[in-house]
VOBA-1610 file (N, C-alpha, C; in pm, whole numbers, padded with zeros to 5 digits, always signed):
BEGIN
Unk-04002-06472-01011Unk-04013-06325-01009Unk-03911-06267-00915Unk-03912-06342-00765Unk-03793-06253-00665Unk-03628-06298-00668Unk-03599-06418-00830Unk-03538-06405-00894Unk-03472-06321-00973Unk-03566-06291-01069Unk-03557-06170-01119Unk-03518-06037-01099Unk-03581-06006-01020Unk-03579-05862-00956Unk-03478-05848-00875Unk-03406-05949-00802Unk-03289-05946-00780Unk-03138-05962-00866Unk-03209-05993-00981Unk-03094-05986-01058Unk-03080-05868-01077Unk-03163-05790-01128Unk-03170-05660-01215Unk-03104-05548-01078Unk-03113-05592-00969Unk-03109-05476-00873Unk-02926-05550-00835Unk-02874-05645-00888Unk-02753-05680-00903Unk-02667-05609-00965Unk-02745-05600-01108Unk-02689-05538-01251Unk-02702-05402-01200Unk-02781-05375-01161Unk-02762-05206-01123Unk-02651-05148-01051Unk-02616-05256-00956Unk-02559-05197-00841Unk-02424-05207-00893Unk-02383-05310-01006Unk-02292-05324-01062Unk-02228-05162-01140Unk-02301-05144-01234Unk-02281-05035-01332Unk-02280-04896-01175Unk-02315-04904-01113Unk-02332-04761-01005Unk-02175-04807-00947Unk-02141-04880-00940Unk-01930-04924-00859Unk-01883-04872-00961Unk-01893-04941-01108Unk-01831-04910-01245Unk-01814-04732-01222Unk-01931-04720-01217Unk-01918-04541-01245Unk-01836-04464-01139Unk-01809-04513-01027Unk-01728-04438-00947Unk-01603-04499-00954Unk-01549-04531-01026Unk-01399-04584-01061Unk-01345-04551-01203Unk-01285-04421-01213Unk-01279-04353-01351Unk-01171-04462-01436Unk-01147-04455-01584Unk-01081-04505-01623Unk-00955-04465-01626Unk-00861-04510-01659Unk-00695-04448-01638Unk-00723-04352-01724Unk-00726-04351-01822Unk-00751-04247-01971Unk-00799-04102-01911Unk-00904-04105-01771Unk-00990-04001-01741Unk-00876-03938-01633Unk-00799-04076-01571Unk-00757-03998-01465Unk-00615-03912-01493Unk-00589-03943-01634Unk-00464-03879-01712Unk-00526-03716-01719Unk-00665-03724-01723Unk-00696-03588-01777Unk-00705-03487-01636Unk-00762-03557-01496Unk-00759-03499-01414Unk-00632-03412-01329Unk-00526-03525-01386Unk-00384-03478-01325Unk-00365-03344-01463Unk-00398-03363-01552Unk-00332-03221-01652Unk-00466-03119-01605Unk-00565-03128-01540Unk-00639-03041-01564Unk-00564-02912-01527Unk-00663-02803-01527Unk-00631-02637-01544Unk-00721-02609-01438Unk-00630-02574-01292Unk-00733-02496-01177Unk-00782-02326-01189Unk-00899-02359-01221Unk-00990-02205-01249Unk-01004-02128-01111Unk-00940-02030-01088Unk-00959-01913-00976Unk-00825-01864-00913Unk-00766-01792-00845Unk-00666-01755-00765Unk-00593-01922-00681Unk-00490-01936-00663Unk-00487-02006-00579Unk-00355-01961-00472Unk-00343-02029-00359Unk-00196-01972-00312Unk-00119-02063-00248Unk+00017-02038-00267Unk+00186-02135-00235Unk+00221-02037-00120Unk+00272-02099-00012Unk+00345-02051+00096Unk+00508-01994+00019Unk+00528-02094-00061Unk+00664-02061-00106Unk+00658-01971-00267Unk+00567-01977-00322Unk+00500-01899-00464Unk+00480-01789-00473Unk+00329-01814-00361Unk+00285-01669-00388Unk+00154-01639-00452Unk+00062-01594-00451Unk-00055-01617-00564Unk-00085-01634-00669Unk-00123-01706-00770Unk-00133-01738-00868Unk-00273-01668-00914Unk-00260-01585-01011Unk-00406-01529-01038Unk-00409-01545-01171Unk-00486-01624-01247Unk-00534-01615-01393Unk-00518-01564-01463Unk-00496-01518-01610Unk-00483-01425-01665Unk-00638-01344-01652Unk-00743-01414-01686Unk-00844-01380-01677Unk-00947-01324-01553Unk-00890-01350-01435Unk-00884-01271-01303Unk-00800-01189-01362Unk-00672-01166-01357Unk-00611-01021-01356Unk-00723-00934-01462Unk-00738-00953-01555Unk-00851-00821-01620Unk-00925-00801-01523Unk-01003-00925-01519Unk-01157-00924-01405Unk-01122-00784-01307Unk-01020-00800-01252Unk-00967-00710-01122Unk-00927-00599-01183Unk-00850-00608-01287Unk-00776-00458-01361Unk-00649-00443-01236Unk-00571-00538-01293Unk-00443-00571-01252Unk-00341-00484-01304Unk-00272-00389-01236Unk-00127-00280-01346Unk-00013-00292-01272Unk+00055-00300-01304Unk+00192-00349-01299Unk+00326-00194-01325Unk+00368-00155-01251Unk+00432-00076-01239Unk+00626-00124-01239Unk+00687-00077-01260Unk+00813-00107-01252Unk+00874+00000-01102Unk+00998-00061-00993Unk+01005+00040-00916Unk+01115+00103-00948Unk+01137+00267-00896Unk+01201+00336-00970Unk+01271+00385-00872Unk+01471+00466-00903Unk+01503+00550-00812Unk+01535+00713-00853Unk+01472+00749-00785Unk+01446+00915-00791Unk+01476+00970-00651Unk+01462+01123-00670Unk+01430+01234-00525Unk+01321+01203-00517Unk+01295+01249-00393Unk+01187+01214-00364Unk+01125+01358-00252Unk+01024+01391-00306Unk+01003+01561-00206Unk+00865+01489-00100Unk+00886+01526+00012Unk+00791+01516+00082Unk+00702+01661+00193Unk+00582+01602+00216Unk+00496+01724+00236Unk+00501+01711+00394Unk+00535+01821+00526Unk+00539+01785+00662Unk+00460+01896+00709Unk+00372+01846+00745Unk+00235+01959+00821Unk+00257+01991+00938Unk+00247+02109+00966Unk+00249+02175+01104Unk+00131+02252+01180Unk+00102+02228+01268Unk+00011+02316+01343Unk+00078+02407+01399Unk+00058+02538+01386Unk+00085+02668+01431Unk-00039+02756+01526Unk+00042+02810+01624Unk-00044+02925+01703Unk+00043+03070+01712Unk-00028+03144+01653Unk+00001+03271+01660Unk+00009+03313+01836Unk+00169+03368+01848Unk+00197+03435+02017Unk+00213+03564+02014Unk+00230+03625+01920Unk+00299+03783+01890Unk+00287+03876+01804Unk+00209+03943+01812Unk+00226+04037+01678Unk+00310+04164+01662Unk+00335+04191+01506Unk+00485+04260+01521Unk+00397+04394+01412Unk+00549+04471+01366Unk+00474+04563+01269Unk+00442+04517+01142Unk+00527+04398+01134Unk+00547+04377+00950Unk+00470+04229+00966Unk+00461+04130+01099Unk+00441+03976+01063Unk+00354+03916+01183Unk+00306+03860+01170Unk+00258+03727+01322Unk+00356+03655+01338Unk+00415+03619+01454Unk+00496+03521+01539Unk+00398+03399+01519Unk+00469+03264+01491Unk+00397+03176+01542Unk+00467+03048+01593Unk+00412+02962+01648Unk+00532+02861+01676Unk+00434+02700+01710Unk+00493+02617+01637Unk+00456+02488+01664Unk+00531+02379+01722Unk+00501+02236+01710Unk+00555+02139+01743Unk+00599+02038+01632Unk+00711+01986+01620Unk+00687+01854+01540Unk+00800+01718+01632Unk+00777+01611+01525Unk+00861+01550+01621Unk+01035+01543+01603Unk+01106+01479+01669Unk+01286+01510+01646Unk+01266+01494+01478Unk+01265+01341+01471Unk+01292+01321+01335Unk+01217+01428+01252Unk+01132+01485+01185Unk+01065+01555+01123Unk+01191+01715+01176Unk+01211+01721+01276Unk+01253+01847+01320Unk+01396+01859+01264Unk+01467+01735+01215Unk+01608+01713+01181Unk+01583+01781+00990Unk+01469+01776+00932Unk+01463+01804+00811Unk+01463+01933+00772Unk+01406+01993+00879Unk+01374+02129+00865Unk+01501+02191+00888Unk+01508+02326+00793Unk+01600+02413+00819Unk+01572+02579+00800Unk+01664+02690+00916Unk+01613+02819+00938Unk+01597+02875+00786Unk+01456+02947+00757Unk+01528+03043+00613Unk+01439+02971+00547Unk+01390+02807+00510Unk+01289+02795+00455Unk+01126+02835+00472Unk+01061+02819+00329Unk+00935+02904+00367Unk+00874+02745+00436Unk+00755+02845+00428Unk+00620+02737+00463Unk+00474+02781+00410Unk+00408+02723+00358Unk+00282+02736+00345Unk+00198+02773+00433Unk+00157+02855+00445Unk+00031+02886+00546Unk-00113+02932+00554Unk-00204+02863+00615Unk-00335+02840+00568Unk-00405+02863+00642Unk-00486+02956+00675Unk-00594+02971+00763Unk-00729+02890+00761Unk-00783+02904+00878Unk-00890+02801+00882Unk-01019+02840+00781Unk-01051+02950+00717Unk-01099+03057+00594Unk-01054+03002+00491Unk-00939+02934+00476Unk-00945+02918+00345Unk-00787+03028+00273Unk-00772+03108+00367Unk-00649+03202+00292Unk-00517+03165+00310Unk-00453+03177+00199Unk-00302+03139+00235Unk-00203+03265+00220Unk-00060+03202+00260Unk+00063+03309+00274Unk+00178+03255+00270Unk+00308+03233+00276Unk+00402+03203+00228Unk+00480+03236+00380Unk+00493+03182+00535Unk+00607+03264+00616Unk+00774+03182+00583Unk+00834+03173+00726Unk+00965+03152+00717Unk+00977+03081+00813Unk+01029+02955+00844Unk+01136+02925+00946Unk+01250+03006+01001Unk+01201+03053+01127Unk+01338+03144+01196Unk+01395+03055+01297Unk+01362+03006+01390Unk+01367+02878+01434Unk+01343+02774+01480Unk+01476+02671+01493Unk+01421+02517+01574Unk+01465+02468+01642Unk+01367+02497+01726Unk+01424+02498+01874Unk+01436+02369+01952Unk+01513+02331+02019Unk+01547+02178+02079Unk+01516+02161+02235Unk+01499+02325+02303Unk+01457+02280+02461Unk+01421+02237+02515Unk+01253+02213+02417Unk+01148+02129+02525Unk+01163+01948+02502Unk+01295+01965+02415Unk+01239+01810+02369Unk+01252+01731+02515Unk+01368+01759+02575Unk+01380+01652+02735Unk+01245+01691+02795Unk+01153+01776+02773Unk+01062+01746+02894Unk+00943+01692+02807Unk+00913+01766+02661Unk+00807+01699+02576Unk+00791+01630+02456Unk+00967+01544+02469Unk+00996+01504+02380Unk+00932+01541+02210Unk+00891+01674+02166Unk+00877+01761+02037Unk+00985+01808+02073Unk+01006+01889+01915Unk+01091+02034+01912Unk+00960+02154+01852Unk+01067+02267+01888Unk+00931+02402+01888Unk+01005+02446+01742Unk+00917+02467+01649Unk+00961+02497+01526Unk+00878+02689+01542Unk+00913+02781+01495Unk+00941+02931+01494Unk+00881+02970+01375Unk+00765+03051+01328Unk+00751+03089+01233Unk+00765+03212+01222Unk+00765+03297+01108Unk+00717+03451+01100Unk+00647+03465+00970Unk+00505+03538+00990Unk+00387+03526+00862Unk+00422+03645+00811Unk+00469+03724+00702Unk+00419+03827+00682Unk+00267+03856+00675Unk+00253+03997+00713Unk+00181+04086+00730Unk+00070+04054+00559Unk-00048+04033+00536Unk-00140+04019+00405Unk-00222+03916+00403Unk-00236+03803+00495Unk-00349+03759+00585Unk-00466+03831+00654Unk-00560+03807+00637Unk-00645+03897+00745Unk-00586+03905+00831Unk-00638+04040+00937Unk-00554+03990+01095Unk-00579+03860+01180Unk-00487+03818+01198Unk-00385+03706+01267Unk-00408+03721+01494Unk-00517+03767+01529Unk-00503+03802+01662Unk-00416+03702+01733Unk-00360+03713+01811Unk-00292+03637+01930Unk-00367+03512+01958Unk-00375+03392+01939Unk-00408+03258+01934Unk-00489+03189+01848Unk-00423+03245+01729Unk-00506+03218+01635Unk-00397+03072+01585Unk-00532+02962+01523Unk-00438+02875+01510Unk-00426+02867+01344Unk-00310+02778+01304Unk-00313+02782+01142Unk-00184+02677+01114Unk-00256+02600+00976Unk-00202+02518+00961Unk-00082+02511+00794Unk+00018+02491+00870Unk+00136+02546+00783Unk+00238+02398+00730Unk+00253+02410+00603Unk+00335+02277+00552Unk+00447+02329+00499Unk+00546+02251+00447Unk+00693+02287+00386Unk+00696+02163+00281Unk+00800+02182+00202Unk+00807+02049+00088Unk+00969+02062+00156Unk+00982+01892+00176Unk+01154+01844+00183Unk+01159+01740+00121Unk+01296+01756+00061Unk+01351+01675-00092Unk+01484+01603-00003Unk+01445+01448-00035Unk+01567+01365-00037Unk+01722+01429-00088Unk+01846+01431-00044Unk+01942+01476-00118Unk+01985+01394-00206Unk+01977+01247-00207Unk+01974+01173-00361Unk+01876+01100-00365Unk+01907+01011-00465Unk+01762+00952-00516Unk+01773+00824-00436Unk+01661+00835-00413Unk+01637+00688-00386Unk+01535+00597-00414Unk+01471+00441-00362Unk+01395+00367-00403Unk+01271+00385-00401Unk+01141+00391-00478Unk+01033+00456-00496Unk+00945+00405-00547Unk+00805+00373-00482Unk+00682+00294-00541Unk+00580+00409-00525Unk+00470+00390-00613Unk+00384+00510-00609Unk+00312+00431-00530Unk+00258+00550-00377Unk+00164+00456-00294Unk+00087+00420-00318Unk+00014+00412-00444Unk-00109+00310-00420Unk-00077+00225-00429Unk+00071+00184-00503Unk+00111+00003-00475Unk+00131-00068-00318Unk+00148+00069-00250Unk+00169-00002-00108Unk+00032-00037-00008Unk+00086-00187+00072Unk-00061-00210+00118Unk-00022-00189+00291Unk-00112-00157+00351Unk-00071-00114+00504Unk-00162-00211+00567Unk-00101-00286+00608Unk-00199-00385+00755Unk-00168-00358+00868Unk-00183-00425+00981Unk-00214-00422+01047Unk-00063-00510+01147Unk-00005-00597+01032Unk+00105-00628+01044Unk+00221-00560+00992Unk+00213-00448+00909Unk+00314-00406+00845Unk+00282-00342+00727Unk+00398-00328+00652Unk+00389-00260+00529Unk+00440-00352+00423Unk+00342-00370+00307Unk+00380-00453+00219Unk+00362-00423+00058Unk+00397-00494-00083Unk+00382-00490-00205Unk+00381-00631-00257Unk+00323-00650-00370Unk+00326-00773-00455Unk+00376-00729-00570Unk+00491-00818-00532Unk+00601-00804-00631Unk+00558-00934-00710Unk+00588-00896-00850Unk+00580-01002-00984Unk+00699-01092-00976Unk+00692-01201-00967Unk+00798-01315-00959Unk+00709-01441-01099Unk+00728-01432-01210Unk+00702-01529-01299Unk+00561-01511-01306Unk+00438-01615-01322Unk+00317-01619-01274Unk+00255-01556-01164Unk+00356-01577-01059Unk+00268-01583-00902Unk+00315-01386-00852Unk+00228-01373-00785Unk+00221-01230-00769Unk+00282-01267-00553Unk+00362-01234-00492Unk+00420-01241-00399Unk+00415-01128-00291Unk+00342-01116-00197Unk+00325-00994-00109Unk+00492-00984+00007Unk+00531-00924-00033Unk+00664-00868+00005Unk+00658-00753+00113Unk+00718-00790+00197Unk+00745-00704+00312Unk+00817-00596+00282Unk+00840-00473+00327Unk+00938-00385+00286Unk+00900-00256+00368Unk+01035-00157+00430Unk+01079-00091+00499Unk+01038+00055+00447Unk+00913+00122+00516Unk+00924+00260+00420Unk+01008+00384+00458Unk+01034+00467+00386Unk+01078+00603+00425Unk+01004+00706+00419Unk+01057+00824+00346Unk+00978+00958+00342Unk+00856+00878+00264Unk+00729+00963+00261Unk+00615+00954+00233Unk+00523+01065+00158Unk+00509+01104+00039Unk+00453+01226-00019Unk+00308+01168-00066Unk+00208+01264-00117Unk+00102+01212-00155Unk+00148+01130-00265Unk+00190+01076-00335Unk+00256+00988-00473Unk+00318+00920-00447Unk+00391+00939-00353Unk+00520+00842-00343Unk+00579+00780-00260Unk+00638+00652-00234Unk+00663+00617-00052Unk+00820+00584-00125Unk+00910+00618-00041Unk+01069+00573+00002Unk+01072+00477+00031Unk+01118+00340-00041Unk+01104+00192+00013Unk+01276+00209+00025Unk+01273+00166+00225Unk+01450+00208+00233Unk+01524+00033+00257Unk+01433-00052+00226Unk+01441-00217+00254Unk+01338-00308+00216Unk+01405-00425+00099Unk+01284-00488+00093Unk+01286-00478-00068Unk+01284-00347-00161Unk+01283-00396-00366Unk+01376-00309-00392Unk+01458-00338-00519Unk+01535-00281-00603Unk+01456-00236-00679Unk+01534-00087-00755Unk+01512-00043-00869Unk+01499-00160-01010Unk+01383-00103-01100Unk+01399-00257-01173Unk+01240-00341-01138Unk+01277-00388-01025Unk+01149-00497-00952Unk+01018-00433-01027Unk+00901-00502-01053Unk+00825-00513-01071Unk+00701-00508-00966Unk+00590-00400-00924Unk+00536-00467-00827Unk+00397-00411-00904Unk+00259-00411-00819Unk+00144-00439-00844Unk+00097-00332-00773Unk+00051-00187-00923Unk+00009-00079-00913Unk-00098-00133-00844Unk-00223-00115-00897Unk-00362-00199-00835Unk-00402-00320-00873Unk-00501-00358-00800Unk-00612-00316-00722Unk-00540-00407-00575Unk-00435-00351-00526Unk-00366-00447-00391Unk-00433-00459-00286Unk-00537-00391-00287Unk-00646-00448-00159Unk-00704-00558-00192Unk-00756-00533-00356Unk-00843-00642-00426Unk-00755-00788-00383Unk-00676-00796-00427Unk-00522-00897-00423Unk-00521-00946-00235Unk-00499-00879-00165Unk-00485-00898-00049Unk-00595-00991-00006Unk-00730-00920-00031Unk-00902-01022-00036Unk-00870-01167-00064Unk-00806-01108-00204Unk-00776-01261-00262Unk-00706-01392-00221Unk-00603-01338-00198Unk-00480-01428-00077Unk-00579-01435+00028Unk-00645-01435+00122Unk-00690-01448+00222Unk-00805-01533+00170Unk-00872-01522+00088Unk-00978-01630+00020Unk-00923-01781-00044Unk-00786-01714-00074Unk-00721-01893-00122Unk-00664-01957-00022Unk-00580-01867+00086Unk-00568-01960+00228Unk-00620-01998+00259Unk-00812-01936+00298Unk-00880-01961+00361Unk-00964-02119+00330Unk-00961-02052+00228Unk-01066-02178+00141Unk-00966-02289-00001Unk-00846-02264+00013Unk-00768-02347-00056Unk-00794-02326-00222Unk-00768-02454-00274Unk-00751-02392-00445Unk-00874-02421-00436Unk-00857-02402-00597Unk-01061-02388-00629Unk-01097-02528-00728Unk-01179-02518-00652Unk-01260-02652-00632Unk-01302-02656-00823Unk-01303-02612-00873Unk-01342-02605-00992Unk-01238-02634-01110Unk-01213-02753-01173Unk-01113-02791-01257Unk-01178-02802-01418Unk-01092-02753-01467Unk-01113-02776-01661Unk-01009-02789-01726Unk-01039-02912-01840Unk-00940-02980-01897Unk-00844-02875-01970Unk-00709-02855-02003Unk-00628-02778-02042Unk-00679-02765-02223Unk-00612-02647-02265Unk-00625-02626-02428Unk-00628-02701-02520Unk-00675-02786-02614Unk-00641-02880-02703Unk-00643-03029-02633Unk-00732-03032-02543Unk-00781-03190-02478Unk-00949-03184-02450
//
């Protein structure tokens, strides 16, 4: 009997080795398999499925060169009142202050809700050595409610690139914490690309370094994408393999 029973617990132990030693035939299939999920290459770039990209609602934009108009907000305080207008005068910074010029309007908006159309009269450069701003000059006409002496109000202008230049609609752009970036389409793998911005409008960012006109980058979901890269570094490819089409 303790013959026996040692055989059988022989034979067992036999077939349990067998089974953890695949046959060549199996291990042909493991090297072709098909890795299911995002994965990511230091030198690639992410690889996302076709079937992830729906999942996510992946769009693909081409980048373009155009003008480009941008929106520059000002805070204004009324100092003066006249017969025909309110005086007002704000701050912005050099650069912003280099765009502006005397004679253009500006939008102007009271904290109510009412608007008006004034003027740039001027821009002024004095205080910059002591408060590094410049004092930008308004004049409101008169058709605002009254405007008393410190009243504050917030006034914008539109400024247009003088040629065209390189242009992604911002939602393709992703902002960290390290920088400013896009995933640009390179073959399969989707590639988060560094790149240099410029002017900035609600639509549109000035990429002044970093994609050509042409390039391809990744309308949305680039936060979704960003998650993603950080889940395949983190946790490597995916553990989950299936045999390729027609095997």
């Amino acid at each position: 009997m303790n013959r026996l029973f040692a055989s059988v617990v022989a034979s067992l132990a036999a077939l349990a080795l067998a089974g953890c030693h695949p046959k060549s035939t199996d291990s042909t299939v493991v090297e072709d398999a098909v890795t299911l999920g995002p994965s990511f290459s230091a030198k690639r770039g992410l690889l996302v499925p076709e079937e992830t990209r729906r999942s996510l609602g992946v769009k693909v934009v081409e980048v373009m060169e155009q003008k480009l108009a941008r929106t520059i907000a000002v805070e204004l305080r009324v100092y003066e009142l006249t017969k025909d207008a309110s005086l007002a005068s704000g701050n912005v910074m050099p650069e912003q202050a280099k765009q502006l010029k005397v004679g253009e309007p500006m939008v102007i908006r009271t904290h109510d809700g009412q608007s008006n159309t004034g003027k740039i009269t001027a821009v002024n450069g004095r205080l910059q050595q002591a408060t590094g701003v410049i004092e930008v000059l308004v004049d409101i006409p008169t058709g605002l409610a009254e405007l008393p002496v410190g009243t504050f109000l917030q006034a914008s202008g539109t400024l247009e690139s003088g040629e065209s230049v390189v242009t992604i609609p911002r939602a393709a752009l992703l902002e960290c914490s390290d920088g400013n970036s896009v995933y640009t389409v390179s073959g399969e793998h989707l590639v988060r690309t560094p790149v240099k911005v410029g002017l900035v409008n609600a639509e549109l960012v000035e990429i002044k370094d970093g994609l050509y006109a042409g390039d391809q980058v990744v309308l949305q979901p680039v936060m979704s994408l960003w998650l993603t890269e950080l889940a395949a570094v983190k946790g490597g490819q995916s553990c989950c393999a299936a045999p390729p089409k027609g095997k």
